[in-house]
C-alpha positions, 0 to 999 in steps of 0.5 A, a space after each residue: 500500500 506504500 509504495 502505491 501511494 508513494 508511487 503516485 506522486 500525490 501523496 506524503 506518506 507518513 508511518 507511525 512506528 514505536 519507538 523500539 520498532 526494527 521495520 524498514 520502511 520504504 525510502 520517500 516515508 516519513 517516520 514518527 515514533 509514538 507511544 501507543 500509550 501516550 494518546 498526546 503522542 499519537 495526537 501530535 504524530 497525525 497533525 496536520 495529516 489528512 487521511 488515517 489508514 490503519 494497517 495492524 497485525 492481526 495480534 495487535 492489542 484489541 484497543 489500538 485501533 480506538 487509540 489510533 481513531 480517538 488520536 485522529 479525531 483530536 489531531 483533526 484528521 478527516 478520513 481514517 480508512 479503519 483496519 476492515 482489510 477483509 470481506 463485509 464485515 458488516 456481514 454477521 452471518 459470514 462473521 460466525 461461519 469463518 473462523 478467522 473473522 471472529 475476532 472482527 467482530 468477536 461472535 459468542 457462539 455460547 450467547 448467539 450474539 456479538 460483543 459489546 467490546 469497544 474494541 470490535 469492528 461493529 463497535 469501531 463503526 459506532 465511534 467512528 458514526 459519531 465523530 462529526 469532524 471525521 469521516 470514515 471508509 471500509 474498505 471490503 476486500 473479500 478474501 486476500 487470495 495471496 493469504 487465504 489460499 493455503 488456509 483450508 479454512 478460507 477457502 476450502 483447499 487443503 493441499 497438503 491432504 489432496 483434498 477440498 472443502 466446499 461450502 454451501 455444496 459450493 454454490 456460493 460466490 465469493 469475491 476476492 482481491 490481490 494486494 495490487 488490486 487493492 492498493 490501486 483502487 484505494 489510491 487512484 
C-alpha cells in the first residue's frame, strides 16, 4: 500500500512506528515514533495529516485501533480508512461461519450474539458514526487470495491432504482481491 501511494506522486506518506520498532520502511516515508500509550503522542504524530489508514497485525492489542481513531479525531484528521482489510464485515452471518473473522467482530457462539467490546469492528463503526469532524471508509476486500489460499479454512483447499472443502455444496460466490488490486483502487 506504500509504495502505491508513494508511487503516485500525490501523496506524503507518513508511518507511525514505536519507538523500539526494527521495520524498514520504504525510502520517500516519513517516520514518527509514538507511544501507543501516550494518546498526546499519537495526537501530535497525525497533525496536520489528512487521511488515517490503519494497517495492524492481526495480534495487535484489541484497543489500538480506538487509540489510533480517538488520536485522529483530536489531531483533526478527516478520513481514517479503519483496519476492515477483509470481506463485509458488516456481514454477521459470514462473521460466525469463518473462523478467522471472529475476532472482527468477536461472535459468542455460547450467547448467539456479538460483543459489546469497544474494541470490535461493529463497535469501531459506532465511534467512528459519531465523530462529526471525521469521516470514515471500509474498505471490503473479500478474501486476500495471496493469504487465504493455503488456509483450508478460507477457502476450502487443503493441499497438503489432496483434498477440498466446499461450502454451501459450493454454490456460493465469493469475491476476492490481490494486494495490487487493492492498493490501486484505494489510491487512484
Amino acid at each position: 500500500m506504500v509504495e502505491a501511494l508513494l508511487k503516485t506522486g500525490k501523496h506524503t506518506v507518513t508511518a507511525l512506528t514505536r519507538a523500539d520498532s526494527q521495520s524498514k520502511l520504504p525510502d520517500g516515508v516519513i517516520t514518527k515514533q509514538v507511544d501507543y500509550n501516550d494518546p498526546q503522542t499519537l495526537v501530535e504524530a497525525l497533525k496536520d495529516i489528512d487521511a488515517l489508514v490503519i494497517t495492524l497485525g492481526g495480534y495487535a492489542p484489541k484497543d489500538t485501533d480506538m487509540k489510533l481513531i480517538n488520536a485522529a479525531s483530536s489531531a483533526g484528521v478527516k478520513w481514517v480508512l479503519p483496519n476492515e482489510w477483509a470481506p463485509d464485515t458488516a456481514n454477521e452471518e459470514l462473521l460466525k461461519d469463518v473462523f478467522v473473522f471472529k475476532s472482527k467482530r468477536e461472535y459468542s457462539a455460547r450467547n448467539r450474539k456479538f460483543s459489546t467490546d469497544k474494541s470490535s469492528l461493529a463497535a469501531i463503526r459506532d465511534e467512528l458514526g459519531k465523530l462529526e469532524k471525521m469521516s470514515y471508509i471500509a474498505i471490503s476486500t473479500g478474501f486476500w487470495y495471496e493469504w487465504s489460499l493455503g488456509i483450508s479454512s478460507a477457502f476450502g483447499f487443503d493441499f497438503a491432504n489432496r483434498a477440498v472443502t466446499y461450502f454451501d455444496k459450493g454454490e456460493t460466490k465469493i469475491t476476492t482481491s490481490t494486494w495490487p488490486q487493492v492498493c490501486l483502487r484505494c489510491m487512484s
